[in-house]
C-alpha positions in Angstrom: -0.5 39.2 3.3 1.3 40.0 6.4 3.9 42.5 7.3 7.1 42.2 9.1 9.8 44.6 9.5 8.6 46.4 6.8 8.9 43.6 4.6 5.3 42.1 3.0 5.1 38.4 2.8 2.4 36.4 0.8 1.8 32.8 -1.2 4.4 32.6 -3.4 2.5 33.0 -6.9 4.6 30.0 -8.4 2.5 28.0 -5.8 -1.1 29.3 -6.9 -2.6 25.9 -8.2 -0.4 23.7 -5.9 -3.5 21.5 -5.1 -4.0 20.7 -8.2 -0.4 19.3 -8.2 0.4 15.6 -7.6 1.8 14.2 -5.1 5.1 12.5 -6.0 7.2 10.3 -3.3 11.0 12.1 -2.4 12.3 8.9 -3.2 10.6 9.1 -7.2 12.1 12.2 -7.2 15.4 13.9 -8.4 15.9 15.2 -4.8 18.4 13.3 -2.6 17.6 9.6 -1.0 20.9 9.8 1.1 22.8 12.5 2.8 24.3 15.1 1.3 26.4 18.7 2.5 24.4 20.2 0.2 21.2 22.3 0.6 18.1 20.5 -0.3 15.2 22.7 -2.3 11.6 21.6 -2.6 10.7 23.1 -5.8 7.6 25.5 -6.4 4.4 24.6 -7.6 5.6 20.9 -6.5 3.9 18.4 -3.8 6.5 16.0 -2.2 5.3 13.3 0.1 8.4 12.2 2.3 9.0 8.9 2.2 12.5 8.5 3.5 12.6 6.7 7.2 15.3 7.1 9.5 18.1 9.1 10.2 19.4 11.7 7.0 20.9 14.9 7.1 21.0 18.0 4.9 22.7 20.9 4.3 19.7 22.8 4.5 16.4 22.4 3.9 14.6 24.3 1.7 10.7 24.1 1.2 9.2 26.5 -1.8 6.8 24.0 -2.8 4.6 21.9 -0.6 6.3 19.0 1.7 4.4 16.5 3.6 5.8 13.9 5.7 4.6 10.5 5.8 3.8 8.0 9.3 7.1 6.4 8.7 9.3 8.1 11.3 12.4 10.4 10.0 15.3 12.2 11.7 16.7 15.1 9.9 19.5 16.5 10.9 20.3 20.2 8.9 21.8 23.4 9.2 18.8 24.9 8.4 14.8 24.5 7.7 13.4 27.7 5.5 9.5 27.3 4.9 8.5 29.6 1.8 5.5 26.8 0.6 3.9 24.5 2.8 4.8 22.1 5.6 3.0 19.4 6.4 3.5 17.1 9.4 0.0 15.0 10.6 -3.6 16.4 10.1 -6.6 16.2 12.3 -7.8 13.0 10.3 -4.5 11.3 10.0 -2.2 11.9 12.4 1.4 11.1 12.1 2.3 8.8 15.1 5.9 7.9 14.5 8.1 10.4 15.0 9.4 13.3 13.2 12.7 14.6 14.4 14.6 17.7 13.0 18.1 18.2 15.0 19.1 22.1 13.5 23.0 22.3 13.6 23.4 25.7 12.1 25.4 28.5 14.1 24.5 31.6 11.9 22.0 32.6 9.6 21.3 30.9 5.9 21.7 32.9 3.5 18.0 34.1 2.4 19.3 34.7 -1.2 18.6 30.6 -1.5 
């Protein structure tokens, strides 16, 4: 655990056996395939492989659970990006060689009660 401003943060317990998990595709998902105002939660305890390609925007983006992006090349445009799981982009063995692009349009702080 680590401490910050008095304030301990740790694994969120809701993510304890998240590699036992599947991975499901965004677009199998109930989660958005098109743009939408509204902000966008990866669940807890829940793997999501982004499969989306080009350019989508959020209200926010949310991540409890674990979200990996894909080589397809994405632009996400969004208030906001809040990582409370795991975020994924590339790894040592597969590298992701198409761009991933988040443009942040927020002008104040989320509010951390999402």
């Amino acid at each position: 655990q680590m401490s910050g401003n008095g304030v301990l943060f740790g694994p969120l317990a809701c993510n304890e056996n998240i590699t036992e998990a599947p991975w499901e595709k965004w677009t199998e998902t109930e989660l958005p395939a098109t743009s939408t105002n509204s902000v966008v939660e990866v669940p807890c305890g829940r793997r999501i492989l982004m499969d989306l390609t080009g350019a989508i925007t959020f209200g926010g983006l949310v991540v409890h659970g674990h979200l990996k992006f894909e080589d397809n090349g994405i632009h996400i445009t969004t208030d906001h990006v809040i990582v409370q799981g795991f975020l994924t982009i590339g790894e040592h063995q597969n590298p992701v060689t198409n761009q991933v692009i988040f443009t942040l349009t927020g002008t104040t702080e989320p509010d951390m009660a999402v």
